[in-house]
N, C-alpha and C positions, 0 to 999 in steps of 0.2 A: 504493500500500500504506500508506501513510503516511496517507492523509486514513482509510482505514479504521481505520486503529490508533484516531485522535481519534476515531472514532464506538463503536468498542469502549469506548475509555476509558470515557466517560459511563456506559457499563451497569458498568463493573468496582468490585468491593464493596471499600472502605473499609478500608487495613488497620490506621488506626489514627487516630478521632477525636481533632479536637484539643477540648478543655478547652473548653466555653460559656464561657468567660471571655478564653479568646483569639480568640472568635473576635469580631475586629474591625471586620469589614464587612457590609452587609447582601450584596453581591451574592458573598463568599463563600458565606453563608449559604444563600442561591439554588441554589449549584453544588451544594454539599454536599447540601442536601433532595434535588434532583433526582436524586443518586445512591443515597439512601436511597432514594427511592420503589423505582428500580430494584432494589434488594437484594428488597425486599419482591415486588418480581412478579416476579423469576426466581427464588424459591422460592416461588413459590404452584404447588399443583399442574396449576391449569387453565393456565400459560403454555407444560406440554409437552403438553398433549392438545388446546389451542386454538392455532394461529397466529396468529389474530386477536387474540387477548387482549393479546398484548405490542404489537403494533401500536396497539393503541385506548389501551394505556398512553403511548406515543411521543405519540399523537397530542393526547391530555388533559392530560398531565402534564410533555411537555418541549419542543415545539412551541407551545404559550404562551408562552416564556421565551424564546423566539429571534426577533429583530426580521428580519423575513423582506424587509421592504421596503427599509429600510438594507443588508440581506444580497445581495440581488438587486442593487439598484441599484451596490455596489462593485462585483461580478462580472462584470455585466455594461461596464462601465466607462463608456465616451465616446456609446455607442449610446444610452446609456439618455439622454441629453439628447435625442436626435433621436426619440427613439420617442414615439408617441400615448398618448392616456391607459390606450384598451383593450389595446394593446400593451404597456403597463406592469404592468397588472393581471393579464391572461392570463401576462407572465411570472411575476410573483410568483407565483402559483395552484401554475402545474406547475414555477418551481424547486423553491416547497415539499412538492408530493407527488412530487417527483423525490429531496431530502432526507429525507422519510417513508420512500421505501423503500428507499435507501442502507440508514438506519440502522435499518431492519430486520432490511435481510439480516445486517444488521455485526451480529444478537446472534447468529448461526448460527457464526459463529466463536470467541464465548466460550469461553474454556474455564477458568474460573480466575485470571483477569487481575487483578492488584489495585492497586490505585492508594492513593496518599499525599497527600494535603494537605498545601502548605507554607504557614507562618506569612504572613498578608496585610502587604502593602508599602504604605501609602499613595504614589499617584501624584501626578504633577503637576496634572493636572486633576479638579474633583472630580465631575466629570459621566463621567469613565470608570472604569475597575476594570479590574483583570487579576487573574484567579485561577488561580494556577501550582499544578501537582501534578506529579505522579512517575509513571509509568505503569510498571509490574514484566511486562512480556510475555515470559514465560516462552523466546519462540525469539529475542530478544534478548539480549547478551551484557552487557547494564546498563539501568539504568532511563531510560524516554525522557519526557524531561519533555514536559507538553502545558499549552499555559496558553489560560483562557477570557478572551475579550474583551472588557466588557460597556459599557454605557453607558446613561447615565438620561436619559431627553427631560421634564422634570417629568412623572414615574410610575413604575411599578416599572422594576427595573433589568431588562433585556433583554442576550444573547448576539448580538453582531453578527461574532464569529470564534471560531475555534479554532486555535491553532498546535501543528505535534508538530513539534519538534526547529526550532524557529523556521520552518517550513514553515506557511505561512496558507492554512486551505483556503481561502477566498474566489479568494485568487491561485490556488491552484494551480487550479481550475473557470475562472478569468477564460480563460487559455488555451484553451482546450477552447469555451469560448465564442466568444471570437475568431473561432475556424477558423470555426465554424458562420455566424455572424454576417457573415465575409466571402464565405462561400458563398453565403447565400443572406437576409440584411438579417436583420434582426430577426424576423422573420415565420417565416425556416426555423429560426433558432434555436426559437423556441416551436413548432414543426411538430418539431423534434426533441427537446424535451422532451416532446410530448405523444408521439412514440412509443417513448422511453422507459419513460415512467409506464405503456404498455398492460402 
């Protein structure tokens, strides 16, 4: 429930920008766009008469910003050293349209979510960023913070985690993969994301 929350968050509108003058980081900057965009396509009217619509938004506008091969390869953990190159690549493929439609289904449960921006912290290193917010979920009994994880490879800044209440989804899927992984090697793993994604 919780990795869904972090996938709601993303779509939840903004209850109160901070001042372009504080805002001090670019891959702040990142987060914040990408929630804007979302504001804009869950009030356009073709995102309740089209499904598709918000999905090709997902697919365009916020799935560029998340380093999927960084993303995969934590997830996957120890395996990912022993896997082949197409076995690397077919995972990346279908964790990320395994992530497309997670966070699809996660706008189905919108309803009003609103989220805060907190003032950016510079980190220890300057090749990562963490962008922390407040997430307001109305059937929670206070706000659950969720902070974005990002890091720059010389180029733009990319999402390699999401945390809700210090819960990483990376880890929490690492498990889940495991299981699968010890089932049946690398190969059921992507035999199980590919019949997930049908």
């Amino acid at each position: 429930m919780k990795l869904i929350r972090a996938l709601v968050a993303t779509t939840a509108l903004i209850t109160a920008f901070l001042p372009m003058s504080l805002l001090a980081h670019p891959a702040q900057d990142l987060v914040e766009q990408m929630t804007e965009t979302f504001i804009n396509a869950l009030e356009n009217p073709e995102a309740k008469s089209d499904k598709a619509f918000i999905r090709n938004v997902v697919d365009q506008k916020v799935l560029p910003h998340i380093d999927f091969d960084s993303m995969t390869k934590l997830t996957v953990g120890k395996a990912w050293k022993t896997a082949t190159k197409d076995q690397r690549t077919n995972l990346v493929t279908e964790f990320r349209d395994f992530l497309l439609n997670t966070y699809t289904k996660a706008l189905d449960e919108y309803s009003g979510q609103t989220m805060e921006f907190l003032p950016y912290t510079e980190g220890k290193r300057n090749d990562r960023a963490e962008v922390k917010t407040l997430f307001n979920d109305q059937a929670a009994s206070s706000y659950i913070p969720v902070d974005y994880k990002l890091h720059n490879k010389e180029g733009p800044w990319m999402i390699y985690d999401i945390r809700v209440e210090q819960v990483s989804l990376v880890l929490g899927y690492r498990s889940e993969f495991a299981s699968q992984i010890q089932k049946g090697g690398v190969d059921g793993l992507i035999k199980a994301l590919k019949q997930k994604n049908k």
